[in-house]
Biopython code that builds the backbone (N, CA, C, O; Angstrom):
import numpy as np
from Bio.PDB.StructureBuilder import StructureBuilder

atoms = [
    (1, "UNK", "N", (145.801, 94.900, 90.395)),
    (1, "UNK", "CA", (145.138, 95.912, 89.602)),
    (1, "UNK", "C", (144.436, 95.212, 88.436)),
    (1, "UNK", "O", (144.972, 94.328, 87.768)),
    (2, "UNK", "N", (143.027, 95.735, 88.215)),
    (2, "UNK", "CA", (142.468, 94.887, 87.219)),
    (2, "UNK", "C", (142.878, 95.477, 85.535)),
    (2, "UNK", "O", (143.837, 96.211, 85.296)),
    (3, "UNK", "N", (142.040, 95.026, 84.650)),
    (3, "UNK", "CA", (142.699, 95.438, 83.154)),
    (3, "UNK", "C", (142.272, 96.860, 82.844)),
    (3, "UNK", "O", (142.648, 97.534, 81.886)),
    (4, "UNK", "N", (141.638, 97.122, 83.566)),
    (4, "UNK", "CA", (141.169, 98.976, 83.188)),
    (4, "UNK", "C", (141.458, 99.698, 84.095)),
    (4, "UNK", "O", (140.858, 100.724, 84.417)),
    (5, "UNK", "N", (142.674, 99.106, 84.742)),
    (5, "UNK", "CA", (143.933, 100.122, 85.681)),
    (5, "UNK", "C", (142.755, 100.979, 86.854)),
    (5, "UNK", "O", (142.605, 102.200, 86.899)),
    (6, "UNK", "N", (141.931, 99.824, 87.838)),
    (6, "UNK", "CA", (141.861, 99.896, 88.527)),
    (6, "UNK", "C", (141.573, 99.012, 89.463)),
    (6, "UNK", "O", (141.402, 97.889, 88.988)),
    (7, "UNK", "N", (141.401, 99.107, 91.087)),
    (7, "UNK", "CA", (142.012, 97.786, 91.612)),
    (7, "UNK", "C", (140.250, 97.074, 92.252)),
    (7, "UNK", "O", (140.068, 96.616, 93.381)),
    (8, "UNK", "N", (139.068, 97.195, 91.023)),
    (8, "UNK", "CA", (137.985, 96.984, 91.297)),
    (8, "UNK", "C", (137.905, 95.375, 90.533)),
    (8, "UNK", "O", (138.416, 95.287, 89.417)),
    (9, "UNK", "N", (137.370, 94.329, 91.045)),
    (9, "UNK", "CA", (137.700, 93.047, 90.123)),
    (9, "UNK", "C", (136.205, 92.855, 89.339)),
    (9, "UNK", "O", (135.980, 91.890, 88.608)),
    (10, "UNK", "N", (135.492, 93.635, 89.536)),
    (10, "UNK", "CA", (134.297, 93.425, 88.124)),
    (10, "UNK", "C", (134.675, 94.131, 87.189)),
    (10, "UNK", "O", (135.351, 95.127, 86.930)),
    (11, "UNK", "N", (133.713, 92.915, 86.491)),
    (11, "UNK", "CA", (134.666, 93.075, 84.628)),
    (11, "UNK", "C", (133.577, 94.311, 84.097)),
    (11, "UNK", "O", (132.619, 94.829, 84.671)),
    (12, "UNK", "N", (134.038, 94.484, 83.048)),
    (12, "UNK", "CA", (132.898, 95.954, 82.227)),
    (12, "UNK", "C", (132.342, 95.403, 81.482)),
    (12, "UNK", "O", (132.676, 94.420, 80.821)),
    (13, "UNK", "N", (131.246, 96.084, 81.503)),
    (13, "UNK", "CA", (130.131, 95.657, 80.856)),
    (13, "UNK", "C", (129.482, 97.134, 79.660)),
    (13, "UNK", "O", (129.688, 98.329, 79.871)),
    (14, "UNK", "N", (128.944, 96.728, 78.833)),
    (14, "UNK", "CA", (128.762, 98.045, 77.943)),
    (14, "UNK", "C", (127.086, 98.829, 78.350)),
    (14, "UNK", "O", (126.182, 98.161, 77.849)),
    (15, "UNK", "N", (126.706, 99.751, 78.933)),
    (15, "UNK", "CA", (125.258, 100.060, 78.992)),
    (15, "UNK", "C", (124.405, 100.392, 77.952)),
    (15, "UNK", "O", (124.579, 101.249, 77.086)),
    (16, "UNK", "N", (123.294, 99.500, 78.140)),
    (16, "UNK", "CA", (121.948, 99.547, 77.521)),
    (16, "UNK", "C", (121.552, 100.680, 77.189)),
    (16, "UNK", "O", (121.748, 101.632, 77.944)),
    (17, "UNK", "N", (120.674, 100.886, 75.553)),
    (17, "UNK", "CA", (119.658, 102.098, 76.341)),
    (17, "UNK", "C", (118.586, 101.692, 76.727)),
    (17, "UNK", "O", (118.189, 100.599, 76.324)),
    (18, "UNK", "N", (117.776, 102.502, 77.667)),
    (18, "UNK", "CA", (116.450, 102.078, 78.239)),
    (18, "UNK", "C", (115.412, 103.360, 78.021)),
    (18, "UNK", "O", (114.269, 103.413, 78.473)),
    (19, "UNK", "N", (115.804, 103.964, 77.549)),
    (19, "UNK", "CA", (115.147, 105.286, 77.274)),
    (19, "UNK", "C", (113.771, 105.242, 76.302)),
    (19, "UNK", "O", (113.976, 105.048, 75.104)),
    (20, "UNK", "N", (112.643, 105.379, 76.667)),
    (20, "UNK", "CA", (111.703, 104.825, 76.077)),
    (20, "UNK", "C", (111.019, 103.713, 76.122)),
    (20, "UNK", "O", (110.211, 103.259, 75.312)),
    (21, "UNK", "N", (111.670, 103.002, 77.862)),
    (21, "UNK", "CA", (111.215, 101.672, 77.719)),
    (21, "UNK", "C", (110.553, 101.815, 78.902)),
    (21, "UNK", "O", (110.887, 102.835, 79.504)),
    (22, "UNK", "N", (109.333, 100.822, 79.703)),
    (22, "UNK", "CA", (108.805, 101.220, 80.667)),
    (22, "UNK", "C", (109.957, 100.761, 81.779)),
    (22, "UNK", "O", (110.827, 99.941, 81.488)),
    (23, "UNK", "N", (109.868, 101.317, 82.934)),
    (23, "UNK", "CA", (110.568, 100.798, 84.139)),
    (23, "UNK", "C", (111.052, 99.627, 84.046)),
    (23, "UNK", "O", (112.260, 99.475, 83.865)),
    (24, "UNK", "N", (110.015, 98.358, 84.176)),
    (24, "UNK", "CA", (109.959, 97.301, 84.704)),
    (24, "UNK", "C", (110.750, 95.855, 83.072)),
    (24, "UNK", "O", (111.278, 94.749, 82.957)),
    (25, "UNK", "N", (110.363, 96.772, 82.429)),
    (25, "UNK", "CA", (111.176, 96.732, 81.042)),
    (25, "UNK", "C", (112.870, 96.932, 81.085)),
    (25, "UNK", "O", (113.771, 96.181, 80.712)),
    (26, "UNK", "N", (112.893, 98.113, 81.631)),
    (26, "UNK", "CA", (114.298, 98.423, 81.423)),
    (26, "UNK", "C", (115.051, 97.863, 82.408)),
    (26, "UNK", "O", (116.278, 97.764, 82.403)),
    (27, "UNK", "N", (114.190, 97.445, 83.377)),
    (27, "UNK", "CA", (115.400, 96.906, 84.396)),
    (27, "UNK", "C", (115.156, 95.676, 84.133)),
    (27, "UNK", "O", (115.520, 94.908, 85.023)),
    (28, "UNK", "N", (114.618, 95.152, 83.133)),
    (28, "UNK", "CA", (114.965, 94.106, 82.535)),
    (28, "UNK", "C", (116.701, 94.153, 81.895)),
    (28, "UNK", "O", (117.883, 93.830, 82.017)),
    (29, "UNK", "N", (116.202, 94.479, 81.544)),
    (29, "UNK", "CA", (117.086, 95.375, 80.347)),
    (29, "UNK", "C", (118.427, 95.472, 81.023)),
    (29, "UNK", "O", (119.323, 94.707, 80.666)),
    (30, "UNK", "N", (118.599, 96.231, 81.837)),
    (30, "UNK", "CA", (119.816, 96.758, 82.270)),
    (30, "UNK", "C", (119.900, 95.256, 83.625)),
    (30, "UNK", "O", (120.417, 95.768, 84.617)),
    (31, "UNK", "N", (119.675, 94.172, 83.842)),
    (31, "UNK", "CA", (119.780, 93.248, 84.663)),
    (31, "UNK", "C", (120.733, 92.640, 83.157)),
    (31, "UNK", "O", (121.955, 92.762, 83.241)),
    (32, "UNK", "N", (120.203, 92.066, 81.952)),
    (32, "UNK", "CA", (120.582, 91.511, 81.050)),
    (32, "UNK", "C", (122.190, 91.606, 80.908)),
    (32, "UNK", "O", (123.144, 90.829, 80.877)),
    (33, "UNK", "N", (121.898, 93.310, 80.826)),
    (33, "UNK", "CA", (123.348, 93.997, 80.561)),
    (33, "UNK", "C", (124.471, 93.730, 81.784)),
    (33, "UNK", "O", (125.644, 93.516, 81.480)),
    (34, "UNK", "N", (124.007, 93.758, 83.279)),
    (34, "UNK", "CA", (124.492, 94.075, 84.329)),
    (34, "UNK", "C", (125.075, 94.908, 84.510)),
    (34, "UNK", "O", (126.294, 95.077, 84.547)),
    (35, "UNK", "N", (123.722, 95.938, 84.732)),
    (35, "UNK", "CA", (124.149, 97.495, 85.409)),
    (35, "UNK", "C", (122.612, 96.867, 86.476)),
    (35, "UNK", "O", (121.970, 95.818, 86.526)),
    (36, "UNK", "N", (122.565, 98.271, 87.224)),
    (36, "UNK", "CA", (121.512, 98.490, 88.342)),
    (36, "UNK", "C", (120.568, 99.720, 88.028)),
    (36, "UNK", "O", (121.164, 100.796, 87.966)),
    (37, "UNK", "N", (119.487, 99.747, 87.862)),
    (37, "UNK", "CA", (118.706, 100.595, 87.591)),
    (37, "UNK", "C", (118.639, 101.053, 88.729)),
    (37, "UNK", "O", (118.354, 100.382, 89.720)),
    (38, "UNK", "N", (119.091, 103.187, 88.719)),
    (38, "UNK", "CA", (118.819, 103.644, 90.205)),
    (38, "UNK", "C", (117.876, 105.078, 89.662)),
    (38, "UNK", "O", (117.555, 105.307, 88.495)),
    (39, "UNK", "N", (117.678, 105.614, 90.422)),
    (39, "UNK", "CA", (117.013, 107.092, 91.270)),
    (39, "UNK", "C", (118.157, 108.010, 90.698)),
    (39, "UNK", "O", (119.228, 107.492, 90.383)),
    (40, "UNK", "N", (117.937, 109.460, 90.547)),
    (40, "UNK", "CA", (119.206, 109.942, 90.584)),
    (40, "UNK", "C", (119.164, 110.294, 91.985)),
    (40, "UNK", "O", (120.260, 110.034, 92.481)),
    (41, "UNK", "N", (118.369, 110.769, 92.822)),
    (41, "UNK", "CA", (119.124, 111.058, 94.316)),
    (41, "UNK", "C", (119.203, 110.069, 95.074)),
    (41, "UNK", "O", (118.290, 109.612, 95.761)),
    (42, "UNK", "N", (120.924, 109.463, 94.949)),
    (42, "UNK", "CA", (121.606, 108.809, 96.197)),
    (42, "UNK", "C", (121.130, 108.325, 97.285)),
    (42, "UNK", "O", (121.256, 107.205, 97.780)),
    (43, "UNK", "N", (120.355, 109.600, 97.761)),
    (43, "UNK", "CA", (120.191, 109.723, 99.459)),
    (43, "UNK", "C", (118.395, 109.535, 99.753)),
    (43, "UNK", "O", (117.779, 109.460, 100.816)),
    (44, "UNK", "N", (117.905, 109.500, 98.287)),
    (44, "UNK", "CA", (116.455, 108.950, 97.657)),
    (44, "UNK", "C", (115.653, 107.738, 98.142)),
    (44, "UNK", "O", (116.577, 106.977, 98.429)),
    (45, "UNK", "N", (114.354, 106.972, 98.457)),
    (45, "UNK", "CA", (114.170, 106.099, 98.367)),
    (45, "UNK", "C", (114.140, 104.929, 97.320)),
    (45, "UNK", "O", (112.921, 105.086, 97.245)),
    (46, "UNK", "N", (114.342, 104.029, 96.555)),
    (46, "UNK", "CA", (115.154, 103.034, 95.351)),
    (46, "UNK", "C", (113.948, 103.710, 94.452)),
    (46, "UNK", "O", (113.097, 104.407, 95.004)),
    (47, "UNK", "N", (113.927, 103.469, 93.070)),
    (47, "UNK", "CA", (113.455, 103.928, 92.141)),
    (47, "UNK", "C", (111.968, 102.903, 92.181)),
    (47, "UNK", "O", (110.868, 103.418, 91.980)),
    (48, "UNK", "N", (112.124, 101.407, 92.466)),
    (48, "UNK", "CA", (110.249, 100.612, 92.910)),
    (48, "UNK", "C", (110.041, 101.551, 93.358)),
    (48, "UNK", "O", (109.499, 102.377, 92.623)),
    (49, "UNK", "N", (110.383, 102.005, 94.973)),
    (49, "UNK", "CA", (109.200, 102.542, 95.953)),
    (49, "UNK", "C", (108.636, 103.849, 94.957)),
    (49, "UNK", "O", (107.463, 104.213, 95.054)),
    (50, "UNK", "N", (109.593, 104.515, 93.990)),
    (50, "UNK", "CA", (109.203, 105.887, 93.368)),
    (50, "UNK", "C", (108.057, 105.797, 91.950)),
    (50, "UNK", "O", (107.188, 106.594, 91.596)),
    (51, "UNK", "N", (108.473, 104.534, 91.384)),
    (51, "UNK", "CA", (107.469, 104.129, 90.080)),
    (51, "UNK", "C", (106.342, 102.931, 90.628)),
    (51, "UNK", "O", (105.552, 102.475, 89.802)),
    (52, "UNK", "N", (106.319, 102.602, 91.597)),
    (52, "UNK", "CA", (105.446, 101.711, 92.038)),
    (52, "UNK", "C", (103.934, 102.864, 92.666)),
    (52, "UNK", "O", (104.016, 104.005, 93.120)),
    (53, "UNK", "N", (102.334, 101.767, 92.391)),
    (53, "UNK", "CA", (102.190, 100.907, 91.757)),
    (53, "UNK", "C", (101.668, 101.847, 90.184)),
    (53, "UNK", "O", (100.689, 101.565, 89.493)),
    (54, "UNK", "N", (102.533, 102.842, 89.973)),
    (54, "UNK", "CA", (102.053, 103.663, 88.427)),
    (54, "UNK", "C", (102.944, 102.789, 87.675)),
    (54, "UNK", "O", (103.743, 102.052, 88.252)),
    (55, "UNK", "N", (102.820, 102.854, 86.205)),
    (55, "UNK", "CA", (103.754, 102.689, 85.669)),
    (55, "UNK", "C", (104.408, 104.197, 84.091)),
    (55, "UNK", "O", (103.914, 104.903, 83.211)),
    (56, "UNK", "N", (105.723, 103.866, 84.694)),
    (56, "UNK", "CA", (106.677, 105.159, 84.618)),
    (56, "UNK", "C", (107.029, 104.303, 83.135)),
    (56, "UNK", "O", (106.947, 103.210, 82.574)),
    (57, "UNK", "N", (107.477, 105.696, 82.994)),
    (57, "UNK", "CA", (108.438, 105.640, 81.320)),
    (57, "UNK", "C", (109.858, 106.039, 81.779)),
    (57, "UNK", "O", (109.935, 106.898, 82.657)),
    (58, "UNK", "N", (111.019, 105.489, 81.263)),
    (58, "UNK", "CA", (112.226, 105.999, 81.036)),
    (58, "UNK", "C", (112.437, 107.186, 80.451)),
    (58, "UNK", "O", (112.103, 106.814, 79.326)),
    (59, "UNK", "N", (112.696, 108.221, 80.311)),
    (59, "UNK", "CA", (113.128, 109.731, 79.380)),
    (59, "UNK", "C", (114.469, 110.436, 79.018)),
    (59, "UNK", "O", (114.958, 111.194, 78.180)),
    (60, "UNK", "N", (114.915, 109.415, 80.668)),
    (60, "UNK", "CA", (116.723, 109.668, 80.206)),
    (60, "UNK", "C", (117.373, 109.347, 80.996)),
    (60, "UNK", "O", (116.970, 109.427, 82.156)),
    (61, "UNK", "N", (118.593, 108.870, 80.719)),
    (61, "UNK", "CA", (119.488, 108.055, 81.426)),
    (61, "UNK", "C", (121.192, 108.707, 81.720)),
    (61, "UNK", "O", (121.536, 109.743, 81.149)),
    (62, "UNK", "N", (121.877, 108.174, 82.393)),
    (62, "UNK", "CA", (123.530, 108.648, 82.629)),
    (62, "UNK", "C", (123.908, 107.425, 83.204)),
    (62, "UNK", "O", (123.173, 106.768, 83.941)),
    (63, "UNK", "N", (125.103, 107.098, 82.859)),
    (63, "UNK", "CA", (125.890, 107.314, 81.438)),
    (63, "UNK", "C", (124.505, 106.720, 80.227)),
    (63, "UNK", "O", (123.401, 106.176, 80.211)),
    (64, "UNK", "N", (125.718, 107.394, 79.210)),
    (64, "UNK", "CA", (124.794, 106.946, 77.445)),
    (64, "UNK", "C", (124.994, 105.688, 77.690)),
    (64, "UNK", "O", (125.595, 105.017, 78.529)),
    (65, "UNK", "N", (123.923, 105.405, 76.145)),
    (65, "UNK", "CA", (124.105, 104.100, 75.894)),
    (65, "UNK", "C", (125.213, 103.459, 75.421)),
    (65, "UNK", "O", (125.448, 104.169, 74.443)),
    (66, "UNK", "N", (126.193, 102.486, 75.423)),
    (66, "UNK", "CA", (127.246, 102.394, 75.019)),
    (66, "UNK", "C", (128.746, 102.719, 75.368)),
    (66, "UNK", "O", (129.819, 102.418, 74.846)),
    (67, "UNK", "N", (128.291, 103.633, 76.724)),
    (67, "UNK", "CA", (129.281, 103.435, 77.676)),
    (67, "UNK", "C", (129.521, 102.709, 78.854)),
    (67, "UNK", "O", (128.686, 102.350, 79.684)),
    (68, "UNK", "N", (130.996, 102.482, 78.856)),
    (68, "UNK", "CA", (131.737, 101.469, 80.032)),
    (68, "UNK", "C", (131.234, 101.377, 81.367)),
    (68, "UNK", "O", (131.370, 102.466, 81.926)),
    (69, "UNK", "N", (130.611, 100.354, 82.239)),
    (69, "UNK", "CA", (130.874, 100.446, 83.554)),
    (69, "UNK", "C", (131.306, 99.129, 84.123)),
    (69, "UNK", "O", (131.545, 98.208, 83.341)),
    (70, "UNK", "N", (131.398, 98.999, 85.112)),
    (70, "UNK", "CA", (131.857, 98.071, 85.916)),
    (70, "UNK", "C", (130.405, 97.296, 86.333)),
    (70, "UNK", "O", (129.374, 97.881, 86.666)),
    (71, "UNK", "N", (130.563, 96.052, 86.243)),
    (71, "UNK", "CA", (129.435, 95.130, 86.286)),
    (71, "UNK", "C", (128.876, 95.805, 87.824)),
    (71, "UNK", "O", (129.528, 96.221, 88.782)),
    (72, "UNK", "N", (126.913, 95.685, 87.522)),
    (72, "UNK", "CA", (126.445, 96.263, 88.367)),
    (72, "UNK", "C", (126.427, 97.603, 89.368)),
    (72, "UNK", "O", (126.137, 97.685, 90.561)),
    (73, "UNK", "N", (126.814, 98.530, 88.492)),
    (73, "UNK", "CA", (127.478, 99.728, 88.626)),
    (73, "UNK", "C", (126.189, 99.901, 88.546)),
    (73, "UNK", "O", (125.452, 98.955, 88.268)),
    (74, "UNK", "N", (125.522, 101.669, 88.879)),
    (74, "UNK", "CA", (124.572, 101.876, 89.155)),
    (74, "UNK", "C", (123.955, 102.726, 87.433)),
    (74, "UNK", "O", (124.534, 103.732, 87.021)),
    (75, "UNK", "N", (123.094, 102.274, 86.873)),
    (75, "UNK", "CA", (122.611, 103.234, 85.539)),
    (75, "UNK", "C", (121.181, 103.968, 85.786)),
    (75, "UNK", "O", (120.078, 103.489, 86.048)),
    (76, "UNK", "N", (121.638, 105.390, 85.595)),
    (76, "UNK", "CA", (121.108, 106.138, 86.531)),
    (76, "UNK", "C", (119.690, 106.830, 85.396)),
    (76, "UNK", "O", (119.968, 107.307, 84.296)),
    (77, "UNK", "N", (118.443, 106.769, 85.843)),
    (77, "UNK", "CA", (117.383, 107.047, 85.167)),
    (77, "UNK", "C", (116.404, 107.531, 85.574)),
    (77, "UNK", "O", (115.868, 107.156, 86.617)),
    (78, "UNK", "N", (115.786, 108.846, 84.535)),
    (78, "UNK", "CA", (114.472, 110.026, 85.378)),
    (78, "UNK", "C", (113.652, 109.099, 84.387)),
    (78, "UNK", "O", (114.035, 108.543, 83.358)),
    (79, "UNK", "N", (112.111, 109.096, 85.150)),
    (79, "UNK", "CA", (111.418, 108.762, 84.774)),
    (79, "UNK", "C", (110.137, 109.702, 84.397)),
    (79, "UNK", "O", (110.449, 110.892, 84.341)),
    (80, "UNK", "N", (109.018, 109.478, 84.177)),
    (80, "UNK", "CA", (107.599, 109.969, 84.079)),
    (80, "UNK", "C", (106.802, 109.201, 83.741)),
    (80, "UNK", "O", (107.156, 108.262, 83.027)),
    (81, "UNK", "N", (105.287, 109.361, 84.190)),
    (81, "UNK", "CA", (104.506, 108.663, 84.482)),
    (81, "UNK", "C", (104.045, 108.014, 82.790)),
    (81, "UNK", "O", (104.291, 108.953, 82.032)),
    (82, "UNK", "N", (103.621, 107.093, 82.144)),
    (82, "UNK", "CA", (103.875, 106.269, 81.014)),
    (82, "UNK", "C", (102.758, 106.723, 80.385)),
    (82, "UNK", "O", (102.698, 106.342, 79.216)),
    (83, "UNK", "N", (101.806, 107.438, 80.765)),
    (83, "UNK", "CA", (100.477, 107.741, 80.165)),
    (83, "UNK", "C", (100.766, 109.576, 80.505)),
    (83, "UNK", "O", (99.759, 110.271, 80.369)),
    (84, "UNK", "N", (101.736, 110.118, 80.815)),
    (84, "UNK", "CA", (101.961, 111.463, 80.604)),
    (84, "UNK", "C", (101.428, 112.237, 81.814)),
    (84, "UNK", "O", (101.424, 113.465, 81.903)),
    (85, "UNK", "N", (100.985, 111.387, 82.722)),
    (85, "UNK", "CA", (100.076, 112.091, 83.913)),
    (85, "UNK", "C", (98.336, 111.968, 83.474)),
    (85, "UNK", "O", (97.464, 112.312, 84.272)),
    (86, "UNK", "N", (98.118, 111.594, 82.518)),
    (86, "UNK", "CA", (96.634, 112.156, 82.391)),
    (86, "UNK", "C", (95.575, 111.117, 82.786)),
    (86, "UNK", "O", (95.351, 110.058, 82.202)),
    (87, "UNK", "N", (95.005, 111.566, 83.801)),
    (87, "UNK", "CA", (93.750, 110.856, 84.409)),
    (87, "UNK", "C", (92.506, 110.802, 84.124)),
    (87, "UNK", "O", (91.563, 110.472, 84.843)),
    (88, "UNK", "N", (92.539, 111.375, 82.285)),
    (88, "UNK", "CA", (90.985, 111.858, 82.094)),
    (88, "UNK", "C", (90.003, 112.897, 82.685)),
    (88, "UNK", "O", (90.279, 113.544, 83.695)),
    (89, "UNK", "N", (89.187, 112.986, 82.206)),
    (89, "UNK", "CA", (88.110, 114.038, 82.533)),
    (89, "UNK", "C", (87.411, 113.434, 83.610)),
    (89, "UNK", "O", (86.910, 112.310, 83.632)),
    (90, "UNK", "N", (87.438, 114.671, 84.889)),
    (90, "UNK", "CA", (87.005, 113.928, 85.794)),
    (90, "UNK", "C", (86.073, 115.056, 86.584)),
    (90, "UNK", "O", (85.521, 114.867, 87.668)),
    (91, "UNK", "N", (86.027, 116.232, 85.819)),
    (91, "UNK", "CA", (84.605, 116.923, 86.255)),
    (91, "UNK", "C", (83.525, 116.807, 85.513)),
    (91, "UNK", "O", (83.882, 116.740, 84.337)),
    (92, "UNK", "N", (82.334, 116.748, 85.621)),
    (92, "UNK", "CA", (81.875, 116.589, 84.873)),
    (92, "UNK", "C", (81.222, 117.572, 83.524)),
    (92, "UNK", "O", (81.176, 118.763, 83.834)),
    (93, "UNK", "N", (80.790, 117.313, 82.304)),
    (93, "UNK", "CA", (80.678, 117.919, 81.257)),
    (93, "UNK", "C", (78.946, 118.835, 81.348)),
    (93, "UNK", "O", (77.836, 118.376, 81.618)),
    (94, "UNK", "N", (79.387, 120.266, 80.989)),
    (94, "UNK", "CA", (78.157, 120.953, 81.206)),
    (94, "UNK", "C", (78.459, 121.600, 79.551)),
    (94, "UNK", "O", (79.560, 122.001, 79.174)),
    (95, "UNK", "N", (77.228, 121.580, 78.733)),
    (95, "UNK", "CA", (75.988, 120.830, 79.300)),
    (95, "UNK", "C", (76.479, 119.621, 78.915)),
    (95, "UNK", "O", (77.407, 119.380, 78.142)),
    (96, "UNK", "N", (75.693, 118.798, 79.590)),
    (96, "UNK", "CA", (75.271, 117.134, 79.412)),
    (96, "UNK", "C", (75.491, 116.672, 77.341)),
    (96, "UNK", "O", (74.788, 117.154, 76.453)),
    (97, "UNK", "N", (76.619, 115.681, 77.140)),
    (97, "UNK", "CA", (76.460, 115.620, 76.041)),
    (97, "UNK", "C", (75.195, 115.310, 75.585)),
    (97, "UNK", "O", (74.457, 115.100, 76.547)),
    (98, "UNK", "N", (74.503, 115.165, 74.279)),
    (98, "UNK", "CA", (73.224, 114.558, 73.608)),
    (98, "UNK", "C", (73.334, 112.844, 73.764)),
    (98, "UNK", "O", (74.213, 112.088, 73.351)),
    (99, "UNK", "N", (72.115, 112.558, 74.508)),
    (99, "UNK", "CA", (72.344, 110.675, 74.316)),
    (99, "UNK", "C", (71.796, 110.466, 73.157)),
    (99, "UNK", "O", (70.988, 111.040, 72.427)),
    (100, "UNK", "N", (72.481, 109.412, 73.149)),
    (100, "UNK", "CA", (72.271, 108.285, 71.463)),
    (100, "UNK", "C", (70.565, 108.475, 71.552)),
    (100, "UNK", "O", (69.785, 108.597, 72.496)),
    (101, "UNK", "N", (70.438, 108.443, 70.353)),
    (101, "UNK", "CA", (68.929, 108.241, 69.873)),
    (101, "UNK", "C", (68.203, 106.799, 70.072)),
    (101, "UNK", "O", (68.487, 105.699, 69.599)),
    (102, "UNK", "N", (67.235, 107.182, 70.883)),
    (102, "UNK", "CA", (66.288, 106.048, 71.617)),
    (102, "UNK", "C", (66.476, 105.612, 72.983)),
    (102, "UNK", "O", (65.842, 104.702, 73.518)),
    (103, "UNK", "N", (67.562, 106.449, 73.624)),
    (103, "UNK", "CA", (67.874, 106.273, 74.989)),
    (103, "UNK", "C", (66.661, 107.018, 75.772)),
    (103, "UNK", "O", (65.999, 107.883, 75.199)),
    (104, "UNK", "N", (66.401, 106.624, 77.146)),
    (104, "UNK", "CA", (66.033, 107.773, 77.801)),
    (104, "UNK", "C", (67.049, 108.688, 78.396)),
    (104, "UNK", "O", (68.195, 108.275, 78.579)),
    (105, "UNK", "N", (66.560, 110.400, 78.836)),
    (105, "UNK", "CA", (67.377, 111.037, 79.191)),
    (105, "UNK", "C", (67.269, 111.224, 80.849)),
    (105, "UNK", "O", (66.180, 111.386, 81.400)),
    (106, "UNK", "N", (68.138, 111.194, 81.344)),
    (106, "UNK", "CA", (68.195, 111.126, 82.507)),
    (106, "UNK", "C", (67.879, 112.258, 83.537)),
    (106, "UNK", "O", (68.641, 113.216, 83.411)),
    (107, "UNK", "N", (66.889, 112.395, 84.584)),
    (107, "UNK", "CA", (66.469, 113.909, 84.914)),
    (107, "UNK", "C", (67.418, 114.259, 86.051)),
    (107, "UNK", "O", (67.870, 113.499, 86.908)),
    (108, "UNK", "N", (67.634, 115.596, 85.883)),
    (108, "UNK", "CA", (68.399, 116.531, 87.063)),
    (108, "UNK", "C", (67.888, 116.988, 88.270)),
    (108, "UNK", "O", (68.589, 117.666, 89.020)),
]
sb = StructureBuilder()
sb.init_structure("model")
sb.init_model(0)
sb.init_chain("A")
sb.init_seg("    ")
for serial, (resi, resn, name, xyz) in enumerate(atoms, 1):
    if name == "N":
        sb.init_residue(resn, " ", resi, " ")
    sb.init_atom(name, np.array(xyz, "f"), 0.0, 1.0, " ", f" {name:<3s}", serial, name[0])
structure = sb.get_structure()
């Protein structure tokens, strides 16, 4: 039996926060610490295939920061996209803004 009265032989390790950090950041992060950055659904494809090739923000994690796990235990994190989703304006603007002075204007 190991020292935290169970019969698992990795030692504990304290978890990171990563909350606010990008993905590829935090699993920095939580490699340092030795936990495993996961998905919350289990039965999910791994959290790359889900933040790949966007890049995601951390927003919240389980367990907190500062609690116990067993080395490489899984630290479990929702993400969102790092720029909030926004792809810019992508219809175009009616009317036509005013061009800079001395441009030509372009005909319709």
């Amino acid at each position: 039996m190991g020292p935290d009265g169970t019969d698992r032989a990795a030692d504990l390790v304290l978890v990171p926060s990563v909350v606010g950090l990008e993905v590829e950041v935090a699993r920095r992060v939580a490699d340092a610490a030795g936990v495993a950055l996961a998905q919350p659904d289990p039965d999910g494809p791994p959290l790359g295939a889900l933040t790949w090739p966007e890049r995601h923000r951390v927003v919240g994690q389980h367990p907190a920061p500062g609690s116990v796990l067993h080395r490489w235990d899984s630290l479990v994190v929702h993400t969102e996209l790092a720029d909030g989703g926004a792809a810019g304006v992508r219809e175009p603007r009616r009317p036509h803004p005013e061009p800079p002075a001395g441009r030509a204007t372009p005909t319709e």
